[in-house]
SEFISE-917833 format. One record per residue (C-alpha): residue number from 1; residue in one letter; x, z, y. Coordinates in steps of 0.1 Angstrom, whole numbers, plus 2048, in hexadecimal, padded with zeros to 3 digits. Layout:
// residues N
NUM:A:X:Z:Y
...
//
This chain:
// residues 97
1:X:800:800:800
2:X:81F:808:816
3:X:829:7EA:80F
4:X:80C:7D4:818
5:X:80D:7E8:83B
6:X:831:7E0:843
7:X:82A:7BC:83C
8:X:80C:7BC:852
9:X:822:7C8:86C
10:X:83C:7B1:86A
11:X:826:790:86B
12:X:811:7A3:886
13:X:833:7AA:89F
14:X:837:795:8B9
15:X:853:77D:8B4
16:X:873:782:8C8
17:X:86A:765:8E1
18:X:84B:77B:8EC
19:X:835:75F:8DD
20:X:822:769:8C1
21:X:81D:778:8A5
22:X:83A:773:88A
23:X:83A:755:873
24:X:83C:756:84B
25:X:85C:740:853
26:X:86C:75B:86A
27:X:863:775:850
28:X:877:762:834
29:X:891:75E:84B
30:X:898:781:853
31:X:897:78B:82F
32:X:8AE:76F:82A
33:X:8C6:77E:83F
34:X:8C3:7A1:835
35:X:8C4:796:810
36:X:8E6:785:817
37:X:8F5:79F:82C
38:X:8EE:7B5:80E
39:X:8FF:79F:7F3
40:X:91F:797:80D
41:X:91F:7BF:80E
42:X:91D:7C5:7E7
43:X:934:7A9:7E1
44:X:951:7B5:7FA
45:X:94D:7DA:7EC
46:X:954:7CB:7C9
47:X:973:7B5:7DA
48:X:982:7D4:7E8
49:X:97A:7E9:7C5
50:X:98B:7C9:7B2
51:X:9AC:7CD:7C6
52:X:9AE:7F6:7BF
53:X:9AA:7F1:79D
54:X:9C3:7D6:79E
55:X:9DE:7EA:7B6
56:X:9D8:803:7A0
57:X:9E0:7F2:77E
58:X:9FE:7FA:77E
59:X:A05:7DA:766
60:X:9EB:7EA:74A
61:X:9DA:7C6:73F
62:X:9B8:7D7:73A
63:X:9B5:7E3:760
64:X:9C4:7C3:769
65:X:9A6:7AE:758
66:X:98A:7C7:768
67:X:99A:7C1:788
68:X:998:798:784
69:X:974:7A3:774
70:X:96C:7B4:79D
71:X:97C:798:7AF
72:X:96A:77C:79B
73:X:94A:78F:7A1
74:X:952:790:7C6
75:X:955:76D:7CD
76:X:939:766:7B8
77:X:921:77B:7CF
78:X:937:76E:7EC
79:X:92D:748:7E0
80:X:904:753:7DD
81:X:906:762:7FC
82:X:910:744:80E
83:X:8FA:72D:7F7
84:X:8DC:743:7F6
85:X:8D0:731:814
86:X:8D6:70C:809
87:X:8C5:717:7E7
88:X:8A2:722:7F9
89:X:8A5:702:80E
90:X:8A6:6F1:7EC
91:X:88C:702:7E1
92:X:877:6FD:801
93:X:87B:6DA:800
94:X:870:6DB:7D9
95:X:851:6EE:7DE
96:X:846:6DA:7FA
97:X:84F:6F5:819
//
């Protein structure tokens, strides 16, 4: 129910031009935005973790490999964070948007 309340809010806002009310388009944007400043977040938090483990090795091959594991993991989320917006457009254009 909260939900449903925050979402009526949202659409009901005025937009930032002083025009009105929000767009479903805006909306998808913003969560757009948040959901890839999320994903750049998580994926520079398991960058940084990736070089510890690998700084901290100290040459044992296990701890070596879950390091590469971190930094491959990284610049995967990096890569969807940059592409998440290209893949909606995609989708948009598929669906008929």
């Amino acid at each position: 129910m909260h939900t449903i309340s925050v979402l009526n809010d949202l659409l009901a806002a005025p937009a930032p031009d002083g025009g009105g009310p929000h767009s479903i388009a805006q909306v998808i944007a913003n969560i757009t935005g948040w959901v890839m400043g999320i994903i750049a977040v998580v994926a520079t938090m398991f960058l940084v973790i990736g070089g510890l483990r690998y700084m901290a090795a100290g040459g044992d091959p296990a701890q070596v490999e879950q390091a590469k594991g971190n930094v491959k993991s990284a610049l995967i989320g990096y890569a969807l964070a940059v592409l998440s917006p290209v893949m909606l457009r995609v989708l948009q254009g598929i669906l008929g948007g």
